[in-house]
N, C-alpha and C positions, 0 to 999 in steps of 0.2 A: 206525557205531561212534563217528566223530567226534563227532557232536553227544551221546552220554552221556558221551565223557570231558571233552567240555567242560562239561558242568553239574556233574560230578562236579570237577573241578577249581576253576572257577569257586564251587561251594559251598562245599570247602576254603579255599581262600583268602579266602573272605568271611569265613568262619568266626573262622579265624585273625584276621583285624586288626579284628574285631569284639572280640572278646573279648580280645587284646591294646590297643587301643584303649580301650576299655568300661572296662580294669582301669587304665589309666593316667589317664585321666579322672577314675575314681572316687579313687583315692590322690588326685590333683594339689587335688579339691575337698573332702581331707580323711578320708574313709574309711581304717581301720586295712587295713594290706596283711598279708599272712603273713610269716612269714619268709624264706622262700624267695624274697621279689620284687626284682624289681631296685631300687627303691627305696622306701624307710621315710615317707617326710611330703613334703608338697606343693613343699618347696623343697630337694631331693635334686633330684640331675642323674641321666640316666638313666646317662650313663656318665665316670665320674670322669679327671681330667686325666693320670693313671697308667695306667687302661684303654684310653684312646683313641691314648698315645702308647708304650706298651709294646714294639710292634714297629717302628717307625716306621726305626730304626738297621740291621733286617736287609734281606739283600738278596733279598729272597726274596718279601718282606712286598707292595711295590707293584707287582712283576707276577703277583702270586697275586691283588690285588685287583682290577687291569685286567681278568686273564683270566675271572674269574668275573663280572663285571661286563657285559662284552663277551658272554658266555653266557648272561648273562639276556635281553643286549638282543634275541640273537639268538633265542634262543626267545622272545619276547615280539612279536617281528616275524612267525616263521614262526606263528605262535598270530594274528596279526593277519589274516593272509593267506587260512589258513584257512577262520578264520568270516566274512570280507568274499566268498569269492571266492562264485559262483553256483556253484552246480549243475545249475541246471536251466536250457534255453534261455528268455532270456525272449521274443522276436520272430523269427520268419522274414522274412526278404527274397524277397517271391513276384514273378518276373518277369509283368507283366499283357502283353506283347508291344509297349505305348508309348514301351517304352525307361524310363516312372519309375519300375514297379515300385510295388509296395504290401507294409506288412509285415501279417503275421498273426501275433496270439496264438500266444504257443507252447502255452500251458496248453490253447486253442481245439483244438488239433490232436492234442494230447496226449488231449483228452475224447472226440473223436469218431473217431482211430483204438481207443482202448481201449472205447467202444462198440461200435464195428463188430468188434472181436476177441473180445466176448463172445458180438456173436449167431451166431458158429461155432457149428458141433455139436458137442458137446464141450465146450467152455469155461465153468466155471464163475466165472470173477472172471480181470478182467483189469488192469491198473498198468501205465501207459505214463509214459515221462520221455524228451524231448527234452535232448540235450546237444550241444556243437560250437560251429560258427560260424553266424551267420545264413543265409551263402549255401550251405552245405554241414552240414547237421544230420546226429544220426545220433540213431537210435531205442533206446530199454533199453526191452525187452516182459517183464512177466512174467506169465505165463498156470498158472493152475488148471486144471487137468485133469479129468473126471469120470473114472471109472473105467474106462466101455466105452471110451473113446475111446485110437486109437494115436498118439504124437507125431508121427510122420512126418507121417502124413495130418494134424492138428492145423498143424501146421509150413507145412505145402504148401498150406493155405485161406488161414491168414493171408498169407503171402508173395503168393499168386495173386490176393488178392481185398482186406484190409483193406489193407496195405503198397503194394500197386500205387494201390488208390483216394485214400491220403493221397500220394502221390510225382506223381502226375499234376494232383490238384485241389491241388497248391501248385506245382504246376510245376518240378518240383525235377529235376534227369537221374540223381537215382536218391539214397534214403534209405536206407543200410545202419542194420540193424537189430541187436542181443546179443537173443536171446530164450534164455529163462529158463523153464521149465516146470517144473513138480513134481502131483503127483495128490493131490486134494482128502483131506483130512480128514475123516471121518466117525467123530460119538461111538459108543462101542457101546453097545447098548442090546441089554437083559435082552431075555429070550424067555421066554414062561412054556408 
């Protein structure tokens, strides 16, 4: 959900200081403005010596403008934080027994458990995402179901067979998993 209200945001606001921009650009280089604009000809100020100090006297005024200020910043930080942080593992720290240890692709580990989670019985489509720390990862499965097939048993191959196979060939003392199941979709179709 994050990343559509960030495009949905981020499109707003472009929007905005496009077309705010756009329209003080066009006035400043001469274009007739409406009425309703903040200002009339290219050497209009956008806000006049009365506007700007109107409030300046109450007491009210400069920490109404701090506080809102200090509220942008902080949303503008948590919004920073956000979209910089990862979501997904990018490296494992696999112990080789040398003591240096070797990293592995996360995506590498991500491909080949969610392979081997497909070739279950049962399993129509599988989406694996590593999350965590290098040394200690933790697995989000989420598996397609066919119809005949019961989760349990579904549940009990992966855990016995693809989840032990990636925990041991990364050498890991154990990769807790979130698995996610749902049963496959199918269009209906006419019968004559």
């Amino acid at each position: 959900m994050l990343p559509t209200v960030n495009r949905v945001l981020l499109g707003a606001v472009g929007l905005v200081l496009l077309a705010v921009g756009g329209a003080v650009l066009a006035v400043g280089l001469g274009a007739s403005a409406p009425s309703w604009w903040l200002h009339d000809s290219p050497h209009d100020t956008l806000l006049s010596t009365a506007e700007r100090t109107r409030w300046r006297g109450d007491a009210w005024w400069w920490p109404t403008v701090i506080a809102v200020l200090a509220l942008l910043v902080l949303l503008t930080l948590w919004w920073l934080t956000a979209v910089l942080r990862r979501r997904r593992l990018g490296e494992l720290l696999v112990d080789t027994g040398d003591g240096a240890g070797a990293l592995l692709r996360g995506r590498a580990l991500e491909g080949v458990l969610a392979a081997e989670a497909e070739r279950l019985d049962g399993v129509a489509h599988a989406h694996v995402s590593l999350k965590g720390r290098r040394e200690a990862p933790a697995a989000r499965i989420r598996l397609v179901l066919e119809p005949h097939v019961d989760p349990a048993t579904a549940l009990d191959q992966l855990t016995g067979r693809a989840l032990a196979h990636a925990r041991d060939s990364a050498a890991l003392a154990a990769l807790p998993a979130d698995v996610w199941m749902r049963g496959v979709r199918h269009k209906a179709e006419r019968v004559s």
